[in-house]
N, CA, C and O atoms as a DFTB+ gen file, in Angstrom:
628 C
 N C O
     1  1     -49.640    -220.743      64.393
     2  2     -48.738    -220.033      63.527
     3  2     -49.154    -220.278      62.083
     4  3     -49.276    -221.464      61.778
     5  1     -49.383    -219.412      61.183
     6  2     -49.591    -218.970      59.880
     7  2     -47.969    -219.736      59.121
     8  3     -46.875    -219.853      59.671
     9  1     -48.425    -220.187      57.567
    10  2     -47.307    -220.203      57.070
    11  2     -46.649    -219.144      56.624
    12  3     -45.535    -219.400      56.168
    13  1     -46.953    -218.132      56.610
    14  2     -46.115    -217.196      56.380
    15  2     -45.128    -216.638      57.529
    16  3     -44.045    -216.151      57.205
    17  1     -45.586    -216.731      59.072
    18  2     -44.464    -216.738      60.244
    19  2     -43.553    -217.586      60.047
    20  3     -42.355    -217.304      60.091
    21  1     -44.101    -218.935      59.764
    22  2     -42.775    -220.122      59.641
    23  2     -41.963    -219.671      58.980
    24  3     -40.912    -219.323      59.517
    25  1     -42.144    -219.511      57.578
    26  2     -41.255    -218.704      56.302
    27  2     -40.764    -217.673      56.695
    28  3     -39.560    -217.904      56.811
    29  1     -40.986    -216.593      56.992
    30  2     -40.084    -215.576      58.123
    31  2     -39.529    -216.087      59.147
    32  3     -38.632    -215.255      59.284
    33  1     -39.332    -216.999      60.178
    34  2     -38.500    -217.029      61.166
    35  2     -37.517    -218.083      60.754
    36  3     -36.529    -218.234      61.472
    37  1     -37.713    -219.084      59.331
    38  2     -36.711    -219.926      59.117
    39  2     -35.967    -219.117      58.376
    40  3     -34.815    -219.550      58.347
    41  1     -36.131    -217.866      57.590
    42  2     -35.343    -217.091      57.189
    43  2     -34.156    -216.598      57.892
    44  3     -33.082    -216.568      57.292
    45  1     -34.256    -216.183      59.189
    46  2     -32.964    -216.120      60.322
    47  2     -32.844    -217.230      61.003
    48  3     -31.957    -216.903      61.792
    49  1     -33.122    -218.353      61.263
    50  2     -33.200    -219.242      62.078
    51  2     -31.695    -219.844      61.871
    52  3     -31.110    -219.674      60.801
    53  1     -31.071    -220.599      63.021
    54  2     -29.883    -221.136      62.735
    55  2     -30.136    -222.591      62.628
    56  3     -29.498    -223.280      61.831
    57  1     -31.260    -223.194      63.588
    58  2     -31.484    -224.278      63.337
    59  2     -32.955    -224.744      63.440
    60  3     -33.746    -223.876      63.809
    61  1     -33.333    -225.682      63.238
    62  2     -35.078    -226.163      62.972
    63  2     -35.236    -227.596      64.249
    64  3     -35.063    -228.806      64.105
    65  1     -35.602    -226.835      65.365
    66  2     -35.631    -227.347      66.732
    67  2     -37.290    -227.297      66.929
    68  3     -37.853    -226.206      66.829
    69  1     -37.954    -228.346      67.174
    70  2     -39.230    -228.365      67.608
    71  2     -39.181    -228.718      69.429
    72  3     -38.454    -229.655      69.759
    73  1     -39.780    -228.129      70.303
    74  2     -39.641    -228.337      71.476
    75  2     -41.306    -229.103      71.900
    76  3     -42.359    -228.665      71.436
    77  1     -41.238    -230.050      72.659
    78  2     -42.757    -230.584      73.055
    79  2     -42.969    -230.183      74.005
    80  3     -42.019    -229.925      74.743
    81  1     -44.207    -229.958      74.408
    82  2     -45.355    -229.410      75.526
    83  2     -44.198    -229.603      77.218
    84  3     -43.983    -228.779      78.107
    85  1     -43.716    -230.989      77.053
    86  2     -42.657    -231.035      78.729
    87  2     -41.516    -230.553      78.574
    88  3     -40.596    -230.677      79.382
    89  1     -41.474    -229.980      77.559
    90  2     -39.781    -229.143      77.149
    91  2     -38.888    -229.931      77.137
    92  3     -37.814    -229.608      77.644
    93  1     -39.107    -231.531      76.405
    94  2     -38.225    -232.143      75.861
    95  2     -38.350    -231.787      74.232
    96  3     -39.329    -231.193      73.781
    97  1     -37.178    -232.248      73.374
    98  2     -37.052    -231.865      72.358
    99  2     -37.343    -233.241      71.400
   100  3     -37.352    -234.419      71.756
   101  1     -37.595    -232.617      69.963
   102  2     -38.066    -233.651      68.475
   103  2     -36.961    -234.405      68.974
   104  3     -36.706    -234.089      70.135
   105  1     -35.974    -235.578      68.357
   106  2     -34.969    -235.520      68.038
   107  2     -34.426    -234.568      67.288
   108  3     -35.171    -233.641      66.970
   109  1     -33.277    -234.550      66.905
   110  2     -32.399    -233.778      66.091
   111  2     -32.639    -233.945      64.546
   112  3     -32.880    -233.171      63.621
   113  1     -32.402    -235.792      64.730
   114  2     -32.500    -235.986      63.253
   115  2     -33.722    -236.648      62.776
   116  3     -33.912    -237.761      62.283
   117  1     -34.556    -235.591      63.075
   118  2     -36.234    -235.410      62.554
   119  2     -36.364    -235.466      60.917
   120  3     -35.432    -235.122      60.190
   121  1     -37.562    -235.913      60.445
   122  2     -38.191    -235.823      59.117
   123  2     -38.630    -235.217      59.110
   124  3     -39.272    -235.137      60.158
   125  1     -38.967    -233.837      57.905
   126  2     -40.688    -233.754      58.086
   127  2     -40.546    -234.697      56.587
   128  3     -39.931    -234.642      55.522
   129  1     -41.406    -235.451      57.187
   130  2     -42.032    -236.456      55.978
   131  2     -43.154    -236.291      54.540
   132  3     -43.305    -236.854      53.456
   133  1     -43.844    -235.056      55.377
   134  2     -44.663    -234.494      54.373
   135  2     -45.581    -233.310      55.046
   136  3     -46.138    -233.150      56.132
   137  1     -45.429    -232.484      53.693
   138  2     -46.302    -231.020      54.088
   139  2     -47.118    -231.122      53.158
   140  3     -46.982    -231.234      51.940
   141  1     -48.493    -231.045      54.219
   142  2     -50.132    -231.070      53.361
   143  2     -50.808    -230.015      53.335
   144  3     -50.462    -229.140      54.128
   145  1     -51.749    -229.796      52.609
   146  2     -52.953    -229.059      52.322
   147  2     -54.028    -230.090      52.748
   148  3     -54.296    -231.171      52.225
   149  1     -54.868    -229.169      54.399
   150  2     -55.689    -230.508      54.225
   151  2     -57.038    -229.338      54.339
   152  3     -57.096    -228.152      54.664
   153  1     -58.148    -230.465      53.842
   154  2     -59.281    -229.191      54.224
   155  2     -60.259    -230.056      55.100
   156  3     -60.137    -230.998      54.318
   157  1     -61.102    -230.541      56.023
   158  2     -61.882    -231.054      56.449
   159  2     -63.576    -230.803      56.427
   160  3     -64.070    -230.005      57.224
   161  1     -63.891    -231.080      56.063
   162  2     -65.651    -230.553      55.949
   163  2     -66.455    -232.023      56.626
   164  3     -66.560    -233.199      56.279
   165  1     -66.979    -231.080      57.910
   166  2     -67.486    -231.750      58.580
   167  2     -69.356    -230.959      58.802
   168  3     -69.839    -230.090      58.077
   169  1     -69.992    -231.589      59.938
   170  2     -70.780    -231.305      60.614
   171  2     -70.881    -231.316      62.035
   172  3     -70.903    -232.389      62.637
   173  1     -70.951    -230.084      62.701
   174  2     -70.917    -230.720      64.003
   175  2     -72.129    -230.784      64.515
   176  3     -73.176    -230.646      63.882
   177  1     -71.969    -231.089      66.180
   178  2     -73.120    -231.447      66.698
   179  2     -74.579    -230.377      67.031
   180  3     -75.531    -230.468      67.806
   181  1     -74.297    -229.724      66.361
   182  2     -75.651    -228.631      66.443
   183  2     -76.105    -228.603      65.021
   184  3     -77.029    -227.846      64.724
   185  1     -75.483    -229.440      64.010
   186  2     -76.085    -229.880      62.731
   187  2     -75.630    -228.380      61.281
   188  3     -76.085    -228.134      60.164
   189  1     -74.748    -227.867      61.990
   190  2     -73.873    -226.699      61.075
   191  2     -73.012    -227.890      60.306
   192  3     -72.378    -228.844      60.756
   193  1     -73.277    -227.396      58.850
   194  2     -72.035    -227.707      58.505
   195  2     -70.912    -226.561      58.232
   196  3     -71.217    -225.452      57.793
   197  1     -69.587    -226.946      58.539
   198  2     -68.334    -226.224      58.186
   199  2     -66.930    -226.849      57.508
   200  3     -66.653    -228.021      57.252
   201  1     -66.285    -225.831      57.350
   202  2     -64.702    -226.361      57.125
   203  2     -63.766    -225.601      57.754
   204  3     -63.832    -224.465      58.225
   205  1     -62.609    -226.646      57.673
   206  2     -61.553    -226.283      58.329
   207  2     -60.424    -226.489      57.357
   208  3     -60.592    -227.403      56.550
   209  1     -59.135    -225.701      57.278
   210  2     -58.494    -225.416      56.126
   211  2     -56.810    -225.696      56.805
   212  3     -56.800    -224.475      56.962
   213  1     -56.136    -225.918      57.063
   214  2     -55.007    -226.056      57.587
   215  2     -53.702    -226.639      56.464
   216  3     -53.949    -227.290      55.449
   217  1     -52.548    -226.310      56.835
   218  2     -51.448    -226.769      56.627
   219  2     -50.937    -227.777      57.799
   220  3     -51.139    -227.597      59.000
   221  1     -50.066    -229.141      57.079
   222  2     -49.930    -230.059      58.196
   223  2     -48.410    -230.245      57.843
   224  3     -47.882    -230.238      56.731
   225  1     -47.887    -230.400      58.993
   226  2     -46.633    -231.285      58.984
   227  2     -46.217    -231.957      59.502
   228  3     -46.037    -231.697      60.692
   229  1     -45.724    -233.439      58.913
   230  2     -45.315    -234.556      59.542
   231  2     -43.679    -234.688      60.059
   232  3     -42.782    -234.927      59.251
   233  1     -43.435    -234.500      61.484
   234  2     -42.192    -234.783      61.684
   235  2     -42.357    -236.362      62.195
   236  3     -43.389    -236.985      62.448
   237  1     -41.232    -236.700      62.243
   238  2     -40.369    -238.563      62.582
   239  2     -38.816    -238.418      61.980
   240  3     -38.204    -237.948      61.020
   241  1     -38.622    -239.129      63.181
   242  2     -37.538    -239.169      63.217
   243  2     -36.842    -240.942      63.465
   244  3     -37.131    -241.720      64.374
   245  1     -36.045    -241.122      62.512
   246  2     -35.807    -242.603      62.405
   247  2     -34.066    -242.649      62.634
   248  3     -33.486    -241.610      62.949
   249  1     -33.303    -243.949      62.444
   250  2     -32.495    -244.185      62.988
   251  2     -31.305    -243.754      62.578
   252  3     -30.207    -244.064      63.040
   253  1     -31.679    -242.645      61.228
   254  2     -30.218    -241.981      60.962
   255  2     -29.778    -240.572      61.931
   256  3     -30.007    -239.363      61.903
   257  1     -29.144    -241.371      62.636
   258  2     -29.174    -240.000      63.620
   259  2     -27.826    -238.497      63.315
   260  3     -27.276    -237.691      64.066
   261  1     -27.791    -238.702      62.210
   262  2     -26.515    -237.905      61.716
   263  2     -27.597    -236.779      60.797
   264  3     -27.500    -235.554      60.735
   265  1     -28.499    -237.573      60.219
   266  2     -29.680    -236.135      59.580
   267  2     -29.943    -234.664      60.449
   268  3     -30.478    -234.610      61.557
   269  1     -29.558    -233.785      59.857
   270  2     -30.216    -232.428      60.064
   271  2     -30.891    -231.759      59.131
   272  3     -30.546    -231.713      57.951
   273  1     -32.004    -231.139      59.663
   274  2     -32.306    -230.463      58.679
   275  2     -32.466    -228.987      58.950
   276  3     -32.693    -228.490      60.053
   277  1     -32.327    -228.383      57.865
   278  2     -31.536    -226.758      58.253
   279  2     -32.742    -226.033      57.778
   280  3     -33.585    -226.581      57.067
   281  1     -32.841    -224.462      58.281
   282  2     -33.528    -224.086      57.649
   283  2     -34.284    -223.654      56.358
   284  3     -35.454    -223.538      55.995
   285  1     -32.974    -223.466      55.821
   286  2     -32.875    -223.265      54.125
   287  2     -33.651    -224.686      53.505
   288  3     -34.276    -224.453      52.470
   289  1     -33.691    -225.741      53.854
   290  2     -34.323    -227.140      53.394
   291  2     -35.656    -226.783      53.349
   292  3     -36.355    -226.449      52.393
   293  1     -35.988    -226.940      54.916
   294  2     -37.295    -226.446      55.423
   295  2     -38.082    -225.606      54.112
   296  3     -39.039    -226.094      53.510
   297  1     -37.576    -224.462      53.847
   298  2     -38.313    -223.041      53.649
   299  2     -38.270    -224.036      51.810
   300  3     -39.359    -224.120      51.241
   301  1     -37.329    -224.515      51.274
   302  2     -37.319    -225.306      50.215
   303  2     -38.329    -225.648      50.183
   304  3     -39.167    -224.999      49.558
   305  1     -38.718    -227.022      50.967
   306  2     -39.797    -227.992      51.029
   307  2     -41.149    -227.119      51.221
   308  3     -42.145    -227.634      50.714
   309  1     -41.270    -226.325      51.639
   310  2     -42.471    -225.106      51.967
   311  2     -42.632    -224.777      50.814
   312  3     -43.528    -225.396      50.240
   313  1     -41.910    -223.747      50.016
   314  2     -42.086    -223.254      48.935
   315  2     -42.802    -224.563      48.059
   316  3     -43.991    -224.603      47.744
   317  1     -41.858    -225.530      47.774
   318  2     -42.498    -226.500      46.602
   319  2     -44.150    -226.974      47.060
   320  3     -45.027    -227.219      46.231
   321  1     -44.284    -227.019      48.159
   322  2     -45.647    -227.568      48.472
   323  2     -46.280    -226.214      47.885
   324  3     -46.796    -226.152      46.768
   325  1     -46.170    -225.071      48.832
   326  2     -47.038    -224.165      48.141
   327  2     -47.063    -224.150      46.824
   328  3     -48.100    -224.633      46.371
   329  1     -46.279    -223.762      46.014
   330  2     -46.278    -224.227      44.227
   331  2     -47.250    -225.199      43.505
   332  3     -47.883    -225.075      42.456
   333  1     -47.152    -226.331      44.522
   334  2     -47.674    -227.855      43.774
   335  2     -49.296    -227.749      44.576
   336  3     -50.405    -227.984      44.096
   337  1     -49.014    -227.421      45.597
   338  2     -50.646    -227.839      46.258
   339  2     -51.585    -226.452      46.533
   340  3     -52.692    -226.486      47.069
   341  1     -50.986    -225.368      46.106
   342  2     -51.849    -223.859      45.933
   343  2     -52.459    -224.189      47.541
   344  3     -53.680    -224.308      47.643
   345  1     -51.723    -224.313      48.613
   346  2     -52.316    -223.615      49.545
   347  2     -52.053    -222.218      49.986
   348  3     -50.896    -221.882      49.734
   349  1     -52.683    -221.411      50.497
   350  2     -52.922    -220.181      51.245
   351  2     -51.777    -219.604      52.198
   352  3     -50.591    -219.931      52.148
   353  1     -52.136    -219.033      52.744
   354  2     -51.095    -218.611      54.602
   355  2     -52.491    -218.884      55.918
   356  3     -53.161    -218.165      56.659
   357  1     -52.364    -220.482      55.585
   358  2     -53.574    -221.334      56.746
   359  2     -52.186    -221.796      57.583
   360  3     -51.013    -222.081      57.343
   361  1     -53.152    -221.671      58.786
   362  2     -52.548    -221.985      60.133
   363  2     -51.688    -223.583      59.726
   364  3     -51.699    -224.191      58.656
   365  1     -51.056    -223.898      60.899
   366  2     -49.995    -224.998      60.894
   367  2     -50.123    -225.644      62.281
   368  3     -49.967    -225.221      63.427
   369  1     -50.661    -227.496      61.446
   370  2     -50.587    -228.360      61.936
   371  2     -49.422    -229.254      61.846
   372  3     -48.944    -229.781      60.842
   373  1     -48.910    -229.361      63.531
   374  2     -48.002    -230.557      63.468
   375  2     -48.161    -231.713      63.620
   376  3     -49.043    -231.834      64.471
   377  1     -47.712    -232.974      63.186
   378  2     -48.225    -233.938      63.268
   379  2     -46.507    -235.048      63.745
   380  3     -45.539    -235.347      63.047
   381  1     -46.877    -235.386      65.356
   382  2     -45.437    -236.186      65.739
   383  2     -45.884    -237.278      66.813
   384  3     -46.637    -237.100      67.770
   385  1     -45.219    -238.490      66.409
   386  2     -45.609    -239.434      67.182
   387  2     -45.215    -239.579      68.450
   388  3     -44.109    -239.274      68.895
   389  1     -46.100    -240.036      69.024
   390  2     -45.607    -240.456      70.065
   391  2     -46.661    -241.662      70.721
   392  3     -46.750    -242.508      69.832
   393  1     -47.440    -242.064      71.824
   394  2     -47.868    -242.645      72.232
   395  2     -49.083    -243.825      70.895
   396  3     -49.315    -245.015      70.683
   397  1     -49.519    -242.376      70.330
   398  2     -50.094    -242.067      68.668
   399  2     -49.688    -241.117      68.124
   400  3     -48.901    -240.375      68.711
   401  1     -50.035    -240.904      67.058
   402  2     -50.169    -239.583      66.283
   403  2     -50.627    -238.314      66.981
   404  3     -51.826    -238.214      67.244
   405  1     -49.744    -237.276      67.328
   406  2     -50.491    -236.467      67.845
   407  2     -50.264    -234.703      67.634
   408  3     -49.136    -234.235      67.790
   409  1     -50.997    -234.146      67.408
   410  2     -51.627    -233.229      66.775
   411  2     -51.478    -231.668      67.519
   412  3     -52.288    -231.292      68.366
   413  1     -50.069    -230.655      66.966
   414  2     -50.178    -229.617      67.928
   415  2     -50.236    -228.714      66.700
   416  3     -49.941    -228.737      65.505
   417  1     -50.902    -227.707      67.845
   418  2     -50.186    -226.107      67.041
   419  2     -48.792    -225.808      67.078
   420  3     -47.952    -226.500      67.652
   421  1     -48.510    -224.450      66.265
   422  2     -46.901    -224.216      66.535
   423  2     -46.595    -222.520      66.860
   424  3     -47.316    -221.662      66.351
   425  1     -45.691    -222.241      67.569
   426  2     -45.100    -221.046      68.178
   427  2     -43.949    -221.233      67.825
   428  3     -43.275    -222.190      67.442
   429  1     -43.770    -219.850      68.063
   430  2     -42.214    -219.648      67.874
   431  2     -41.433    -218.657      68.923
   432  3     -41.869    -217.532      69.167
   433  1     -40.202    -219.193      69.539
   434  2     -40.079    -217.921      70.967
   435  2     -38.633    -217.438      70.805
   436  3     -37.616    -217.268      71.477
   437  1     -39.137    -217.295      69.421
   438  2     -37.121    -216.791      68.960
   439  2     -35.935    -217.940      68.738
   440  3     -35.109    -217.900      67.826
   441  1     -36.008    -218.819      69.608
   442  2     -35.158    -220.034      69.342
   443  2     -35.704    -221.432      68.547
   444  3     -35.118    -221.811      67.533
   445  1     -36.695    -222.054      69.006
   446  2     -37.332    -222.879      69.132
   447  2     -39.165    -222.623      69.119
   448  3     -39.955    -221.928      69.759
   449  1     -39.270    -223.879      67.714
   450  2     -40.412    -224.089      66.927
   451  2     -41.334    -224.742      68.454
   452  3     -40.820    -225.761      68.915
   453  1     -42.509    -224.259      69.149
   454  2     -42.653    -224.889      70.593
   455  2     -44.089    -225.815      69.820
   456  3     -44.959    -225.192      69.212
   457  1     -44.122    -226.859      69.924
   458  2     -45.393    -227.866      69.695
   459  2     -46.363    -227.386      70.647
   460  3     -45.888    -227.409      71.783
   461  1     -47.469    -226.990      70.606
   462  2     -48.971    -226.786      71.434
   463  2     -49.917    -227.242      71.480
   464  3     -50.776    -226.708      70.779
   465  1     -50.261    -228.253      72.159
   466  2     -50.969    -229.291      72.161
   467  2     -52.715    -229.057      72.039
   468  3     -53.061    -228.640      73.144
   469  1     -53.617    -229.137      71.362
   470  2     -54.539    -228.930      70.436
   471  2     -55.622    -229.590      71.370
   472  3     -55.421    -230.504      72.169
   473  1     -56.675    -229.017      71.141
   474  2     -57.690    -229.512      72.175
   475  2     -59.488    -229.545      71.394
   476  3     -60.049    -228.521      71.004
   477  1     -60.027    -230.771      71.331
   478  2     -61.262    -231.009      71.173
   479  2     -62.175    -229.703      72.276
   480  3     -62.023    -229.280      73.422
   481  1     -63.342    -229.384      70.885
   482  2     -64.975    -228.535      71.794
   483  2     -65.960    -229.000      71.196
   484  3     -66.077    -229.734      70.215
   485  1     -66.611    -228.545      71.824
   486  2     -67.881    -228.268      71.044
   487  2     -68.100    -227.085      70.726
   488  3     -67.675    -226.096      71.323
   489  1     -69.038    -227.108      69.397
   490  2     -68.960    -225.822      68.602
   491  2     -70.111    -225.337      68.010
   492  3     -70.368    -224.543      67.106
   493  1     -70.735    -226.042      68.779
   494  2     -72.868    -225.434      69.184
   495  2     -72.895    -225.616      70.477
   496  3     -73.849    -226.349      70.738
   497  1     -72.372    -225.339      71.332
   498  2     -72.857    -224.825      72.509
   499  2     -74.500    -224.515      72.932
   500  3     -75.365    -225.210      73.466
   501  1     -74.465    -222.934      72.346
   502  2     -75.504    -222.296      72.315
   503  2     -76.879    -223.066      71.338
   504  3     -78.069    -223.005      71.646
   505  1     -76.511    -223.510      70.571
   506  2     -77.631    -224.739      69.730
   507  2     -77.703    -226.119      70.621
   508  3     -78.727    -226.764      70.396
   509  1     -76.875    -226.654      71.523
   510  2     -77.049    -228.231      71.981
   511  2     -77.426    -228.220      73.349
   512  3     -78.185    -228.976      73.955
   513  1     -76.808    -227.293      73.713
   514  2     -77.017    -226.892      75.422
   515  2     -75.459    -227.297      75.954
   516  3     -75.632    -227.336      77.172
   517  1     -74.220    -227.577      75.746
   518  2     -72.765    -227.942      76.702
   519  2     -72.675    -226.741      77.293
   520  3     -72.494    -225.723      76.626
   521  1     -72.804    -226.731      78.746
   522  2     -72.345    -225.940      79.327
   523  2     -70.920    -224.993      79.297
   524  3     -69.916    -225.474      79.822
   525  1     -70.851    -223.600      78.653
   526  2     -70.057    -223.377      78.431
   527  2     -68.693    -223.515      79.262
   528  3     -67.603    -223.481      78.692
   529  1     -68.832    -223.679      80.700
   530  2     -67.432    -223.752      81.439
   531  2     -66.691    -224.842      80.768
   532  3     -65.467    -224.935      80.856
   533  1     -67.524    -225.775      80.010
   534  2     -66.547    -227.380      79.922
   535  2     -65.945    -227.087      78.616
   536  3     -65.197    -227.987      78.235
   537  1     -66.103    -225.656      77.480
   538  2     -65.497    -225.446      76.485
   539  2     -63.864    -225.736      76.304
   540  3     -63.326    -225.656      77.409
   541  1     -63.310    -225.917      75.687
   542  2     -62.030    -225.810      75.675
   543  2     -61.496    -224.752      74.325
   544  3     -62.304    -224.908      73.409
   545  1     -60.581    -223.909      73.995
   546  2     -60.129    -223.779      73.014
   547  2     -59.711    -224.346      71.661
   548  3     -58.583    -224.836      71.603
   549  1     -60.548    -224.343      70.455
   550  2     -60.714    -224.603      69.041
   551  2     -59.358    -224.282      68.544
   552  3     -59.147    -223.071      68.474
   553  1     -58.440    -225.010      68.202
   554  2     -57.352    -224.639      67.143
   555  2     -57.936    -224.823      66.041
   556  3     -58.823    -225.653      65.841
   557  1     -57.195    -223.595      64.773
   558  2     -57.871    -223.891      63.392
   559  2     -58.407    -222.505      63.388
   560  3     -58.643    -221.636      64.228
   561  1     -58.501    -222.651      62.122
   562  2     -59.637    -221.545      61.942
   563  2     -61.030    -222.491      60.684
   564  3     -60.855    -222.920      59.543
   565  1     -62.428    -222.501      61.646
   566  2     -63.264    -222.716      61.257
   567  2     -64.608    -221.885      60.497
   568  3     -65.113    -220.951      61.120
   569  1     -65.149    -222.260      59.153
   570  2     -65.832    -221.623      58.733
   571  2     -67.605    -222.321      58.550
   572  3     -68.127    -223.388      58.225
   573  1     -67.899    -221.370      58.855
   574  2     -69.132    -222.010      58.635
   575  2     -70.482    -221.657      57.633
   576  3     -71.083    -220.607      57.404
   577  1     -70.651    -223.051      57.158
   578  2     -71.809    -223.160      56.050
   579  2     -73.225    -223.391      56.210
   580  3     -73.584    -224.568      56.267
   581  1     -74.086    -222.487      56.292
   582  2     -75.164    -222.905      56.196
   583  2     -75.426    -223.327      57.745
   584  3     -75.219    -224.510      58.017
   585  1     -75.770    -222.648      58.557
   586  2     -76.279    -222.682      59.890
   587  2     -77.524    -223.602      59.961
   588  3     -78.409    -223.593      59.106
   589  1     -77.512    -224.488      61.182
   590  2     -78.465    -225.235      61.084
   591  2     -79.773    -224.835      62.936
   592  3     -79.082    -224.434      63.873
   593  1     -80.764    -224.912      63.156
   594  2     -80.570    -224.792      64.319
   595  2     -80.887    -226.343      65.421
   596  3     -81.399    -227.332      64.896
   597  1     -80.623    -226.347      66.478
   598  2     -80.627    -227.647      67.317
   599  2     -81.012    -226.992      68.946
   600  3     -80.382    -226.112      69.533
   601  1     -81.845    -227.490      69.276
   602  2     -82.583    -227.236      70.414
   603  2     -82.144    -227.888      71.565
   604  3     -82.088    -229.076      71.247
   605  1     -81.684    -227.722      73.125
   606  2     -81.206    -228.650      74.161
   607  2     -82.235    -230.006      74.027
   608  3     -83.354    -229.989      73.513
   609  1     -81.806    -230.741      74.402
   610  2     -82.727    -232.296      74.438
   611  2     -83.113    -232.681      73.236
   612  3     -83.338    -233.891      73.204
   613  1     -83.258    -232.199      72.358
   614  2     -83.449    -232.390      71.184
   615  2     -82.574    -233.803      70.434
   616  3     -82.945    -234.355      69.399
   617  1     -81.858    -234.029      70.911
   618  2     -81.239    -235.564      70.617
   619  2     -79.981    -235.021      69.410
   620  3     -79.713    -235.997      68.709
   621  1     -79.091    -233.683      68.944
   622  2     -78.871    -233.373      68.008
   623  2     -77.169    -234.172      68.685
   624  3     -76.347    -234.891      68.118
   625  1     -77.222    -233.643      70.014
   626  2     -75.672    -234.032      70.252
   627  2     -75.821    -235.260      71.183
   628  3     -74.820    -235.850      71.592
């Protein structure tokens, strides 16, 4: 989900419900602790370099269990980040603990914000040799700089 869906559906929303992957729920009286602009510039294993551009948000939820937070807050705290940190309408990372830190996409199904749990690839395939069946789906949207090439056996991955 784009920040600009979030900002449209907290506009009618009655309440700001995140649901996790087993269809248990955030708590109620969730944080978001902080909304980032993050950008990552990496290399992957076929020797491309790229970036990745995302919006993040930190929910936790601690022992005041009387906190709500409404939508009108939400779309508050959105706006000021955009203002202060000039990000874009880049996709949205959630960020909620549990076992660790862990890292979903977000949907929305009319009621409830649904957490989507985010999955490691590879992203030279065709440059390293990983058999494509073992791909998984890339959350993010990735760009890429300056193509490099990497040959199977070649020792790149």
């Amino acid at each position: 989900m784009k920040l600009s869906e979030i900002k449209k559906h907290l506009a009618t929303a009655e309440a700001v419900d995140f649901k996790l992957p087993g269809g248990t729920y955030v708590p109620a009286h969730f944080h978001v602790t902080e909304v980032g602009f993050v950008t990552k510039h990496f290399i992957d294993c076929g020797g491309t370099e790229r970036f990745e551009k995302s919006v993040n948000f930190q929910l936790w939820d601690a022992n005041d269990t009387e906190h709500r937070l409404k939508p009108q807050k939400l779309a508050k705290i959105i706006a000021l980040s955009e203002d202060r940190l000039g990000m874009g309408d880049l996709e949205i990372e959630v960020e909620y603990q549990s076992d660790t830190i862990g890292k979903y996409g977000l949907h929305y199904n009319g009621r409830d914000f649904l957490l989507i749990p985010k999955h490691t690839a590879c992203l030279a395939s065709e440059a390293c040799g990983a058999p494509p069946a073992e791909q998984k789906v890339l959350s993010g949207a990735l760009q890429t700089a300056d193509p490099n090439e990497c040959k199977p056996g070649g020792g790149c991955c």
